[in-house]
Structure formats: C-alpha cells, structure tokens
C-alpha positions as CSV (number, residue, x, y, z in Angstrom):
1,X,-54.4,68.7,166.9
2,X,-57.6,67.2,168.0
3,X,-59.0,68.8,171.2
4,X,-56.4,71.5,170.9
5,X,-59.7,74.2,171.1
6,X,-61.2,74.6,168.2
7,X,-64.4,74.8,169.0
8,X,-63.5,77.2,171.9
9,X,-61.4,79.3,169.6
10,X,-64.4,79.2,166.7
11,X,-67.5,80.1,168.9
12,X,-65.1,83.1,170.1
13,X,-64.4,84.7,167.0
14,X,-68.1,84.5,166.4
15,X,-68.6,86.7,169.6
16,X,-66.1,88.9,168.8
17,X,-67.8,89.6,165.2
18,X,-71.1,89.6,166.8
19,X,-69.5,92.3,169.5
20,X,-69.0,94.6,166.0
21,X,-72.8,94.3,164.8
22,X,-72.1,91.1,162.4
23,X,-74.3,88.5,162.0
24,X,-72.7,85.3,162.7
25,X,-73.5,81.5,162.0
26,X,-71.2,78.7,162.9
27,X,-70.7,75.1,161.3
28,X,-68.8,71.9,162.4
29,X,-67.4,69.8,159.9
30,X,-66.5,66.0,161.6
31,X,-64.5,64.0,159.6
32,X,-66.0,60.9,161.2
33,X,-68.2,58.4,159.8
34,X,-71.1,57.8,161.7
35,X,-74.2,60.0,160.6
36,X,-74.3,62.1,163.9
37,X,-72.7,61.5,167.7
38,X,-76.4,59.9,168.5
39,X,-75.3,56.5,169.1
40,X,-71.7,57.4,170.2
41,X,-70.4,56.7,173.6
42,X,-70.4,59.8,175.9
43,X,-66.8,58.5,176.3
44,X,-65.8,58.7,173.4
45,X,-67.2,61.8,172.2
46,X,-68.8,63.7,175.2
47,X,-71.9,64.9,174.9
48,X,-74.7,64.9,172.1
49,X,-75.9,68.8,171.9
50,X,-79.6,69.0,170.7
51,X,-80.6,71.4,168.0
52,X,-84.2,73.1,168.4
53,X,-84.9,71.5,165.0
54,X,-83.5,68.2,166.6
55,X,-79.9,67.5,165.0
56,X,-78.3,65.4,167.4
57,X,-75.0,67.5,167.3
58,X,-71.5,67.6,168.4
59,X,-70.9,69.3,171.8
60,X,-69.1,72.1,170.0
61,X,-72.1,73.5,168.9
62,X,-73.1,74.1,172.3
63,X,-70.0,76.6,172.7
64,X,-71.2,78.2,169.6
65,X,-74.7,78.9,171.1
66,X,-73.3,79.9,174.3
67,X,-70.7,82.3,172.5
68,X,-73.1,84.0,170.2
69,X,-76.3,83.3,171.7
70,X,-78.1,82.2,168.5
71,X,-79.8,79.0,167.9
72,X,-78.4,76.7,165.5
73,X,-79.9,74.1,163.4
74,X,-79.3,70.6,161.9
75,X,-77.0,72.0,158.9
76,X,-74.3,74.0,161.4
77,X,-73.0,69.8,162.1
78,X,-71.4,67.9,158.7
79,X,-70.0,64.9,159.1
80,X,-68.8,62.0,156.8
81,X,-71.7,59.7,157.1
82,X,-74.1,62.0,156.7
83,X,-72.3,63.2,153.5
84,X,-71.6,59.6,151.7
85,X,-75.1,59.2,152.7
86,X,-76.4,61.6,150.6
87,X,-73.6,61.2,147.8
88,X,-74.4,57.5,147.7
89,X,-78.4,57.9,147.9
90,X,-78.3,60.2,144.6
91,X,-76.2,57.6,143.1
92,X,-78.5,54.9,143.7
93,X,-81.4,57.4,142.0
94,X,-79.2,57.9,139.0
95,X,-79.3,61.6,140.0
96,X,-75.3,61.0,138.3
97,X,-76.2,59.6,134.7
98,X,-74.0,56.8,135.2
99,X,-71.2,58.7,135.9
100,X,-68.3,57.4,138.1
101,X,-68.8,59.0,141.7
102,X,-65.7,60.4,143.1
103,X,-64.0,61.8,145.6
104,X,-63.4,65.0,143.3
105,X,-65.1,66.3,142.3
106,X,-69.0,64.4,144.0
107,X,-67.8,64.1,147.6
108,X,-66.2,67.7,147.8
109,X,-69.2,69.1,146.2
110,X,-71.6,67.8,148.7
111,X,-69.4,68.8,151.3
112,X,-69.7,72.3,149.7
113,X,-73.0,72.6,149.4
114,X,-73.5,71.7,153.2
115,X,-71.3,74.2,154.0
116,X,-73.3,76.9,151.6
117,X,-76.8,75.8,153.3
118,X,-75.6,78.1,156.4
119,X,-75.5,80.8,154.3
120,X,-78.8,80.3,152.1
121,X,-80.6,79.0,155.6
122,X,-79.7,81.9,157.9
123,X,-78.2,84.8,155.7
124,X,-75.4,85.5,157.8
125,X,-72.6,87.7,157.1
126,X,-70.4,85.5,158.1
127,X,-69.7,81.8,158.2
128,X,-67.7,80.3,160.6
129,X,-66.3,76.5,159.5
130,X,-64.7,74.6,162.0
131,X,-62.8,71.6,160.2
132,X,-62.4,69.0,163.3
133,X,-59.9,66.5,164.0
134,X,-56.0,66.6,162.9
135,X,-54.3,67.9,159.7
136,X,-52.9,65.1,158.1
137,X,-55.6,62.6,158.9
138,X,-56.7,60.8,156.4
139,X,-60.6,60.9,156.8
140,X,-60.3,64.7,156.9
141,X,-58.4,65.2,153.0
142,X,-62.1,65.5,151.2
143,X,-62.8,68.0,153.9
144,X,-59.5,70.2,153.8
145,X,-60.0,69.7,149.9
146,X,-63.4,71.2,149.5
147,X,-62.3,74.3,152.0
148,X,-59.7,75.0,149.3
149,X,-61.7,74.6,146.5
150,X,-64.3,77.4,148.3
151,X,-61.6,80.4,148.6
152,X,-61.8,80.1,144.3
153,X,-65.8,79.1,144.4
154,X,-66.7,82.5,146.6
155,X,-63.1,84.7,145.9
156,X,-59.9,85.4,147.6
157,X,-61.3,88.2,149.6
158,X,-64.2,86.3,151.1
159,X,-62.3,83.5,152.6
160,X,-59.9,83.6,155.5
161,X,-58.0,80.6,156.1
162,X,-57.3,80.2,160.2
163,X,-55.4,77.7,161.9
164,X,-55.3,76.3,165.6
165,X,-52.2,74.9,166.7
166,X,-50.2,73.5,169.8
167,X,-47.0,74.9,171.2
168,X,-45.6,72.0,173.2
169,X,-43.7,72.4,176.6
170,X,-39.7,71.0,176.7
171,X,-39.6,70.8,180.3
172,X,-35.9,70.0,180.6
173,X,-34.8,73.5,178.4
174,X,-38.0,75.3,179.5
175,X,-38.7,76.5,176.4
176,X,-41.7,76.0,173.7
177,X,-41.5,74.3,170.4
178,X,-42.9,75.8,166.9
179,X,-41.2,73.1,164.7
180,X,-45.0,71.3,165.1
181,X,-46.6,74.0,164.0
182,X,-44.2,74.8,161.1
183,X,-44.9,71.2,159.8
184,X,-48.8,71.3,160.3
185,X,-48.6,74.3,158.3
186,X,-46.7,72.6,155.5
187,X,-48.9,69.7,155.6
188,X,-51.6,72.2,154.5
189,X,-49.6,73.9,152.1
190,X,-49.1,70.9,150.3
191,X,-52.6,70.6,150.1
192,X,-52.9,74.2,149.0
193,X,-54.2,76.0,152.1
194,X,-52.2,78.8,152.8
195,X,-52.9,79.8,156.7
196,X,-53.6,83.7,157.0
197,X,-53.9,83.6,161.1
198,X,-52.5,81.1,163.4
199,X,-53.8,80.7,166.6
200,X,-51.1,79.2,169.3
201,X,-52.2,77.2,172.3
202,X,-49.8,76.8,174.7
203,X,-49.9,76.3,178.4
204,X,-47.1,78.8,178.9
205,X,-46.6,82.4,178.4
206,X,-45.5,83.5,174.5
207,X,-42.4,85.8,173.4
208,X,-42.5,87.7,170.7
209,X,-39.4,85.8,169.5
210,X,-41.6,82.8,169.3
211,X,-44.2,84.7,167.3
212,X,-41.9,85.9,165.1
213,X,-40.4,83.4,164.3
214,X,-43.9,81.4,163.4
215,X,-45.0,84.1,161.4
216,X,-41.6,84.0,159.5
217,X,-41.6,80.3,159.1
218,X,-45.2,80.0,158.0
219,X,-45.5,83.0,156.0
220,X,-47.9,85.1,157.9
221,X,-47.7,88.7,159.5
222,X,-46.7,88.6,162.9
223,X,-49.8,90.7,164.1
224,X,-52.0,87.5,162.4
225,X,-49.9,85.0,165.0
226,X,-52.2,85.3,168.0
227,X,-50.7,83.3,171.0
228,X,-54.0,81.8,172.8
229,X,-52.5,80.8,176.1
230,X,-54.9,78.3,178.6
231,X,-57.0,80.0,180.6
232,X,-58.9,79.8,183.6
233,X,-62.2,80.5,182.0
234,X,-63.3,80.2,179.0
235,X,-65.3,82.7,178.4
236,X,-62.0,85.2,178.4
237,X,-61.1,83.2,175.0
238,X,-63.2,86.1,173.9
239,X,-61.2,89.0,175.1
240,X,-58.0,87.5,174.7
241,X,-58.3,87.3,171.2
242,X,-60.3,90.9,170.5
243,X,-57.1,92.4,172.8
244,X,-54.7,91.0,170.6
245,X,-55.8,92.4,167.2
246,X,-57.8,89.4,166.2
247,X,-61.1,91.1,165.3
248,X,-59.9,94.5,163.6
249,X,-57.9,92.3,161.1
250,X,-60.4,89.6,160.4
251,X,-62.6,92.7,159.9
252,X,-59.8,94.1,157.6
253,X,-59.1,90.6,155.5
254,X,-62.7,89.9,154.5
255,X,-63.2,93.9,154.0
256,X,-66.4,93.9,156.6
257,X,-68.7,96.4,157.2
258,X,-68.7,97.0,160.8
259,X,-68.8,99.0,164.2
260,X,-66.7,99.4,166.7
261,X,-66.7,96.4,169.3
262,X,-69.0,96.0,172.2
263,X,-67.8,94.0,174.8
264,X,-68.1,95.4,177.9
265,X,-71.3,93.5,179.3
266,X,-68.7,90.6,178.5
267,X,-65.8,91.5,180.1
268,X,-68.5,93.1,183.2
269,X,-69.2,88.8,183.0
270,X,-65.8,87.7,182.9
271,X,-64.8,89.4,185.7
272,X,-68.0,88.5,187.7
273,X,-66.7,85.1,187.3
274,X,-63.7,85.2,188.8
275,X,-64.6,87.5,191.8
276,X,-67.1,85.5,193.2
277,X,-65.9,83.8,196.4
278,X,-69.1,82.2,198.2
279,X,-68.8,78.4,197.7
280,X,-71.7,77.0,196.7
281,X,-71.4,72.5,196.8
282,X,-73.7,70.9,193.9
283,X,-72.8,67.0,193.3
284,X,-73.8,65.6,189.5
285,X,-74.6,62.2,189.8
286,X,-74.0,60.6,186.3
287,X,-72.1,57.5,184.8
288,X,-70.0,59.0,182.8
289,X,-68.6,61.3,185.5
290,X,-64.7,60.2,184.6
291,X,-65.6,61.9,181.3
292,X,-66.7,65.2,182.1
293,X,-67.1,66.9,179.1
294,X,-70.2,63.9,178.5
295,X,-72.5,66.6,181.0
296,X,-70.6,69.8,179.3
297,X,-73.8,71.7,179.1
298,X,-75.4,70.8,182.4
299,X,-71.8,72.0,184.0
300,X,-72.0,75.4,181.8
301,X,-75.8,75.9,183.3
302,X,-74.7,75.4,186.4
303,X,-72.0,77.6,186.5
304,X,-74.3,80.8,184.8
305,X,-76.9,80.3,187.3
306,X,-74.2,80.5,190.1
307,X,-72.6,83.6,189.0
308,X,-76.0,85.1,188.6
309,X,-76.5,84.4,192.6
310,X,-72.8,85.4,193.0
311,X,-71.8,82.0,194.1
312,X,-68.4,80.1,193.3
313,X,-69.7,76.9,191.9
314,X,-67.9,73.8,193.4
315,X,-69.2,70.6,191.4
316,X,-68.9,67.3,193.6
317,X,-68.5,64.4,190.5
318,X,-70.6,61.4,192.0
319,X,-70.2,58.3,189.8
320,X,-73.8,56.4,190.4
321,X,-72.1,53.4,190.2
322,X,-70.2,54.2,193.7
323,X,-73.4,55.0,195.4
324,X,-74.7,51.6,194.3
325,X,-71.7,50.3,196.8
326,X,-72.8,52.3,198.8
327,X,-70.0,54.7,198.4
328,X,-69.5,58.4,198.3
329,X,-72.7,58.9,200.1
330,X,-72.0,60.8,202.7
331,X,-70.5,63.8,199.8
332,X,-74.2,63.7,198.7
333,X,-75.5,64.4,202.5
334,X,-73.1,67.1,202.8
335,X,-73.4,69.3,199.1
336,X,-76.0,72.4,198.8
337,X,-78.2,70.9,195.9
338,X,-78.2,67.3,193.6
339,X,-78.6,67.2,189.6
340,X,-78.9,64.1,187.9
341,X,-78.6,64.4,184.4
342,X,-79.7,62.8,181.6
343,X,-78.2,59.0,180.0
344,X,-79.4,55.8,178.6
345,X,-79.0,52.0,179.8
346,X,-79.6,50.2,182.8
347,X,-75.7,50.7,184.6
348,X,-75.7,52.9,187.3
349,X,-79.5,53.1,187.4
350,X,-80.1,52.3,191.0
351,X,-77.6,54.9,192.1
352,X,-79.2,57.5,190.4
353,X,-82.5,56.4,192.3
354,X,-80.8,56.5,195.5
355,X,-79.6,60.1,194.6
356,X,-83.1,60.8,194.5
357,X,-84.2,59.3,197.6
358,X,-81.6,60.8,199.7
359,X,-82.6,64.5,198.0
360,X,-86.0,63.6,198.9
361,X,-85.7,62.1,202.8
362,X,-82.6,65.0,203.3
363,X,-85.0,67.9,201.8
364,X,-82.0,68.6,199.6
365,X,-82.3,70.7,196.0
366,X,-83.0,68.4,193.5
367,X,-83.5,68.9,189.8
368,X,-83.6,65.7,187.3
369,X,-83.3,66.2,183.7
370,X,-84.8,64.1,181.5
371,X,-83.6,60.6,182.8
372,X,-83.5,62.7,186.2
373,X,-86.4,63.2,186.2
374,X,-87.8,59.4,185.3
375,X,-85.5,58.2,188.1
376,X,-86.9,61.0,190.5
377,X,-90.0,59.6,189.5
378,X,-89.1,55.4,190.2
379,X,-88.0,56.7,193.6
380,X,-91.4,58.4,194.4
381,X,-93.3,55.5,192.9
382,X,-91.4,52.9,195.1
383,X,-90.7,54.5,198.8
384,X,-93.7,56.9,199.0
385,X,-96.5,54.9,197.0
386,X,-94.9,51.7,198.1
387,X,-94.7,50.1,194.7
388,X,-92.0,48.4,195.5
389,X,-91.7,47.0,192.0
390,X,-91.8,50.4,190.1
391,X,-89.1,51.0,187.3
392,X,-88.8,51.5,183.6
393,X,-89.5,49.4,180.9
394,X,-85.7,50.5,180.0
395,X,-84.4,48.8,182.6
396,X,-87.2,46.1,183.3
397,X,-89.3,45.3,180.5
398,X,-91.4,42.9,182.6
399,X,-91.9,44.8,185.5
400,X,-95.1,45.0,187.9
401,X,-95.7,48.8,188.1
402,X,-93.5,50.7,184.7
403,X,-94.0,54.3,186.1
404,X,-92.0,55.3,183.3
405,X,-92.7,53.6,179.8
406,X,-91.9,53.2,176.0
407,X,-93.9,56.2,173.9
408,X,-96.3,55.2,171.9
409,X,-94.8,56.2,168.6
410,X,-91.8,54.3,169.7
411,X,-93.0,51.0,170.0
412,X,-91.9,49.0,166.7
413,X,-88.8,51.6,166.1
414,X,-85.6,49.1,165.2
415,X,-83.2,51.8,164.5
416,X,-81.7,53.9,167.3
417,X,-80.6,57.1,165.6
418,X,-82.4,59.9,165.4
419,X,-85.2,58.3,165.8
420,X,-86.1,59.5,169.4
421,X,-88.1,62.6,170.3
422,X,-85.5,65.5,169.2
423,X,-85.8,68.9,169.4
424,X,-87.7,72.2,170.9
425,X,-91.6,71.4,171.7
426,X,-93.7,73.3,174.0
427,X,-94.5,72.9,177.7
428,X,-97.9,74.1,179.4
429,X,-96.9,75.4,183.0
430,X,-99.4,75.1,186.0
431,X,-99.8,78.1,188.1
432,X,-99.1,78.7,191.5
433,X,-95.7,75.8,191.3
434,X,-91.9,76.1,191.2
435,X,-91.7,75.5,187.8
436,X,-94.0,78.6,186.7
437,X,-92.2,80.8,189.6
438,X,-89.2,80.3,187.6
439,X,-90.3,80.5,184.4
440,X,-92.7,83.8,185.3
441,X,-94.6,82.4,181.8
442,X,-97.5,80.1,181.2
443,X,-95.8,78.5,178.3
444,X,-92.5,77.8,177.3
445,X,-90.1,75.4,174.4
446,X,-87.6,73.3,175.5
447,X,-85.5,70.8,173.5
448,X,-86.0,67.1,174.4
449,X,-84.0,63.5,173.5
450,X,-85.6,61.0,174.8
451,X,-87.7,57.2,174.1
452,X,-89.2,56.5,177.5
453,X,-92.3,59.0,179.2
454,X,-94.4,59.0,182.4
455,X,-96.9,56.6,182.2
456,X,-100.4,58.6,182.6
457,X,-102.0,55.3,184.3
458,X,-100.0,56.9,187.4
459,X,-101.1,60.3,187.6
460,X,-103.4,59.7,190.2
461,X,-101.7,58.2,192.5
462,X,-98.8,60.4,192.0
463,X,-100.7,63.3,192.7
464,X,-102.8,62.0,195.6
465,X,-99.1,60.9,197.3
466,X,-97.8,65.0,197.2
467,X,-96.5,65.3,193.5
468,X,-97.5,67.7,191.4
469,X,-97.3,67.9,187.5
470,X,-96.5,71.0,186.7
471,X,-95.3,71.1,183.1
472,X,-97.2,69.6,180.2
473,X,-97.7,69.3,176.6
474,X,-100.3,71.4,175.2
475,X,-102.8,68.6,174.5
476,X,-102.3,67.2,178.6
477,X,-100.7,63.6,177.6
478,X,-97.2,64.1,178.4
479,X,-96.0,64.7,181.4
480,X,-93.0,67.4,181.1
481,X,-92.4,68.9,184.5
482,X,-92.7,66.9,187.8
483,X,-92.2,68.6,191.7
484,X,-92.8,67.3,195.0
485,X,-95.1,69.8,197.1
486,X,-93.6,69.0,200.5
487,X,-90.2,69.7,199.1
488,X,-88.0,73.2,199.4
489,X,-87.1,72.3,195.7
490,X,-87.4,68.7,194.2
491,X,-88.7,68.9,190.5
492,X,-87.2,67.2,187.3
493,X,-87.7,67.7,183.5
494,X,-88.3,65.5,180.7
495,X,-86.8,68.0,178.4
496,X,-83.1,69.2,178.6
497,X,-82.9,73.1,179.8
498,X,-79.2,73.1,180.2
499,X,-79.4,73.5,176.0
500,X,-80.7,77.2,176.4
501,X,-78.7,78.3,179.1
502,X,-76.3,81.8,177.9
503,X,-73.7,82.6,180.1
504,X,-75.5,86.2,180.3
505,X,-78.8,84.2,180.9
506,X,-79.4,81.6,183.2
507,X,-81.6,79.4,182.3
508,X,-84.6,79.7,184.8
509,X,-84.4,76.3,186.0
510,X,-81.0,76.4,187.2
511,X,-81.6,79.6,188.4
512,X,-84.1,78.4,190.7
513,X,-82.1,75.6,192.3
514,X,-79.1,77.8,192.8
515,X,-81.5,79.6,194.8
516,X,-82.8,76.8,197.0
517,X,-79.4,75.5,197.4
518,X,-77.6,78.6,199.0
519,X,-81.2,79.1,201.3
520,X,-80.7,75.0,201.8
521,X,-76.9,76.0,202.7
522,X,-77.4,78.7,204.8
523,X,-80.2,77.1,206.5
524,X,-78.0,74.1,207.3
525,X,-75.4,76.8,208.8
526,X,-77.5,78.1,211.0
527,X,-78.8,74.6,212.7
528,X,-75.0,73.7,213.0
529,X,-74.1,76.8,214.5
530,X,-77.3,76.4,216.7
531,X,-76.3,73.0,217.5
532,X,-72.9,73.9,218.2
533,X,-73.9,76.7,220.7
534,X,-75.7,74.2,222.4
535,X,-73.2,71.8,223.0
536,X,-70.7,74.5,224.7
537,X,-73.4,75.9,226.6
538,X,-74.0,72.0,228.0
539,X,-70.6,72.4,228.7
C-alpha cells in the first residue's frame, strides 16, 4: 500500500546494517511519470529533497540520509520519466539497430542498470531498493519485473526479497485482518517474487497467532514476519526491527560479513526524545501547512536541534494565507521562535512578509530559508528603508524597488525542471556574526533550489539600515546569509540547511535558533512574572 512506510521501514534497515559495520546505499524507484517531483505540487507529493549533486528527489530520500547519515546522489531516485527518457533518447540515436523497443526486455534493462549505478557509483555492500507505490498497480509491473529478473542477474544469495504490508483494524470484532496481505503476496507471486520477510504495519498490537498464520499463508518463516506496529517516533523504527530479529537474519540471508550491532548512541537518542518535557512553541509559516509532510525536513531539523537543547518541540502550523486575513496572529505573538520555509508563487506571499515583520518589531527568533529569507528581506526593504514598493520580480515583475530578482543565468530559461540552482555550493561566512557563531567555520556547503537572488544594487542600503550579510559565495556576488544586527536572532538563508540536519547532529542553524528561542522564552517569563508581581503588589 502506498504511504504504508516504506521509506521509513527502508532507511531503517540501512541503519541497522550500518549499526553492524556495513556500508549502505539506498535507492527509490517511483513508478510515476514525471522526470523528478520538481514541478509536483507539495500537495501532492510533499516535499522535493535536494541531493548535494542537485537531484531534485523524493522526500524519502531524506529519511534515508537521516537514517544512515550518508549523502546520497542523483542515481539513489528512479522514476518512470526519467527511464522512458533515456530508453526513448537511445532509440531516437539508433543506439537499438532498428530493433523494436520493448517493455522486456529495453525498459527493464534500463531500469536495471539504474539500479546497478548505486553499486558501481558508491561500492556499497549493500543496496537497499525501495519499489514505491502499490503492488498491483499498473505503472509499477516494469519495475516489480526488472527486481525479479535481478535475483537471477546477481544470484539467489545476493538478493532478499522484503515486503511492507498493512494489517487493517475490524473495529466491530476488534481483531486485525491478514487476508490483504495474503493477496498482496499472491499478486507478487504471480509475478514471480517470492517474499522472504514481511514487514506488518498495524496500528494495533500483534499476536503471534497473527504471525503465524502470515508466515504460513505466505510461505515465510515466522521469525522473517516482523510486526512493525505505529510508533510514536520514528526513529524507534530502528530498534524495533533490530529487537525483533530483523538484522541477524538479513545478515544470515545474504551471508554478510559483519560485527555485532552498535546501537546504543541510538537508543541513548531515542530515549532522549521522549524524556524531554520543556515545551518549546516554534510556529512554521508556509502554504502548504494542511500538507505537512511538504516542510518534512524543516520539521525533522527542528525537532534535532530541540532535543539537542532538551526541549519538547511544539510546532504551531500557521497557514500564510490566514495571516493575510489577518488571522492566527496573535499564535505568532505568543510562540518562542518563527521559521518560514522555503515555496514558490505569489499565494500567501504577503503573509509570509508579515511573519517577518512581526519577528522583527516583536524581537522574536526568526530564521528564513531560502524564500524565508527573500521575504525577510521584502519586509526590511519596505518598513525599515521605506521602499514601500519593494518585492520580487516573482511576484511583481514590474515593480519599483525588486530587492530580490531573477539570476542572471536564469533570464531566458523556458523550462522549469531542474533548471534552477540545485545542489551543495559553498558559503563564505563573515566573522564576528550569528551565522559564523553557529557555524564555528569560515566556510561552509549547503544545498540550494532556488531561481530568484538578492539584488546587489541593494547592499548598501541594506547594510547602512542595520543588516548585515553574513554569508556569501566565494567570489562576493551572491548574497547567502542575511541577519539583522539589532536583533536577538533574525537571519535567513538562501540555501536549505534543513537537508543536512542528522538526528545525532543538528544542523548549526537550527541549533542556534533553538537557542535564542528558549533565552526569548524564558526572557518573556520573567517580564510576565515581573509584571504580574506588580499588579498584586498595586493591589
């Protein structure tokens, strides 16, 4: 079933190999057929992950970095476009001789030799494929086709065949269902995939009736049925499955050279997690707050950074589109830090900007990533400069004062995917600012995705008005880091650092408004409970 877990389940036995001294690598085949997710709605596929070689990816592959803390590339994401693409370019070459191109055996040996680059590219010990969508959907057959055809390609003992399924809930007989999972499994017998571990989701606890009856209906032993019930965290996805046997036996199937498992800095984190009890209020503006797994990353940062400072993150979700009706306000007056992440188009723009401007006025932590940071910027530009015009030539093409502007190798672009500024580039960091407190470098790489830039006509006046630049490119044109001196903590990014946050390391960004929001919270305590004395001593 789609968005059973997969990727959750996938990225997790990576860490659980990686725990026993293997090297890992991860890919995620989507049966769709656009090229990438670039031009997909955040609705209707969450968000776009950026590889540091610039793949616009699917957001499973940020799970997979955050699991095994390895940095993935442009040929861990497959999908179908990008496959008949290629299939259809060699065709038009005459790479075929004027044969007849084919599912079998031209599409399922691209789709094979994609899956082989992971190997060749990285040299892992293990490949991970994750297979997305539903069993039994049609645009997935050439995919569940060329994954049988690999078990004979690389040999019987090199391949191991796992399968993620849903235990459903009859609420009137409280009891769980495997009659889905016995047909899913059939549906892949019939296409000659014989399931060696099955991984159960449920919602509800697991007898070891239920398993064995799976493992006697689908053929597998009933220490390869591992019930994967929802948790509050994922990051126990891990543990749950090494405690249940997973690891040893995967390590047994594929006869695997390997030491005993190290997990105990993990489960030192897990449990960190769920004993922190100091609530700590951040809002994320956005527009595609209803979809939450559209600012995935940004909420994963977040949370990292907060059990670093031993904080129970509490995320207010503030649609920009409210604040432009001038609703929901009054939640960003009362939360312990702002983030506005990144998006694209002109809805909810002005929201965003009046985000900023009540972080500013309010002294609230504030960090804007990329299109956080341009509207952090239009807010500046038009309340403290007084260019009341100020905006984007995203939004307002014509505008008087277009603080933020088209790059220049953009102008003339027509086609929207992947033609932006993708992937990891370096940042030059002023000393003596927030940003290099946090970073404790002079220079770091961050992944970017974005069109639009500072325009440099502005520096000046930036600068002479109380902002600082504190982060940019090597050669000085681009402007990657912006703060506000006069500010506890007001700076925005062009570049996305929620990409390289790690559960076990923060990224240093986050890190840092963490910090200024529980001093900004506890500072805000102390005048209330000042003000409060006051009053009763009037009394």
């Amino acid at each position: 079933v789609s968005s059973v877990g997969k990727g959750v389940t996938a990225a997790a036995i990576g860490r659980i190999l990686k725990a026993r001294g293997i090297t890992v690598s991860i890919q995620k085949l989507d049966p769709y057929l656009n090229v990438d997710p670039g031009t997909m709605s955040p609705y209707q596929h969450g968000e776009v992950f950026v590889t540091a070689d610039g793949a616009e990816t699917d957001l499973d592959l940020g799970h997979y970095e955050r699991f095994i803390d390895e940095n993935l590339d442009r040929t861990c994401n497959v999908t179908t476009g990008q496959i008949y693409a290629e299939v259809i370019s060699k065709e038009r070459r005459g790479d075929y001789l004027g044969g007849t191109i084919q599912v079998i055996p031209h599409i399922t040996n691209e789709i094979k030799r994609r899956i082989g680059l992971v190997g060749q590219k990285n040299n892992p010990e293990v490949v991970i494929v994750e297979v997305g969508g539903t069993v039994g959907d049609i645009e997935g057959q050439p995919f569940f086709e060329a994954v049988r055809q690999l078990r004979t390609d690389v040999g019987r003992d090199q391949t191991l065949y796992v399968h993620v399924t849903f235990l459903p809930h009859i609420g009137a007989t409280n009891e769980l269902k495997t009659k889905p999972t016995q047909h899913s499994v059939r549906e892949l017998r019939g296409i000659g995939i014989q399931p060696q571990v099955i991984i159960a989701r449920t919602d509800y606890p697991v007898s070891s009736d239920i398993i064995d009856k799976i493992a006697l209906f689908c053929d597998v032993e009933s220490r390869a049925v591992i019930p994967l019930e929802t948790t509050d965290n994922i990051y126990s996805v891990p543990l749950v499955l090494e405690d249940a046997g997973l690891g040893d036996y995967i390590v047994e199937q594929l006869n695997l050279t390997a030491q005993p498992p190290h997990l105990d800095d993990w489960r030192d984190l897990v449990a960190r997690m769920r004993q922190v009890r100091d609530p700590l209020r951040i809002a994320i503006v956005g527009k595609y707050v209803e979809l939450r797994d559209a600012y995935m990353s940004v909420k994963e940062a977040l949370t990292h950074a907060a059990v670093f400072h031993n904080c129970k993150l509490e995320i207010e979700w503030v649609y920009s589109g409210d604040l432009e009706k001038n609703r929901n306000m009054d939640v960003l007056e009362q939360v312990d830090g702002i983030v506005v992440p990144g998006g694209f188009g002109y809805r909810g723009i002005e929201g965003k900007i009046m985000a900023a401007e009540i972080a500013r006025v309010h002294q609230i932590p504030y960090l804007g990533l990329c299109l956080g940071m341009q509207v952090m910027c239009i807010e500046f530009a038009r309340n403290v400069l007084g260019l009341e015009d100020a905006n984007s030539t995203e939004f307002d093409a014509s505008c008087e004062h277009p603080v933020i502007d088209l790059m220049p190798d953009q102008h003339g672009v027509a086609n929207l995917g992947g033609t932006m500024r993708l992937g990891l580039y370096p940042c030059v960091l002023k000393p003596d600012t927030r940003a290099a407190q946090a970073y404790q470098t002079s220079l770091v790489n961050e992944r970017h995705r974005h069109r639009f830039e500072f325009n440099n006509r502005y520096r000046e006046a930036f600068e002479g008005g109380g902002a600082c630049f504190s982060g940019l490119s090597p050669d000085g044109r681009l402007v990657e880091i912006m703060e506000l001196k006069e500010h506890p903590f007001m700076l925005g990014s062009q570049f996305h650092p929620e990409f390289l946050s790690r559960p076990n390391r923060p990224h240093p960004l986050f890190k840092q408004l963490i910090q200024a929001a529980i001093a900004y919270r506890d500072r805000r305590t102390s005048d209330e409970t000042r003000e409060h004395a006051g009053v009763e001593d009037a009394r």
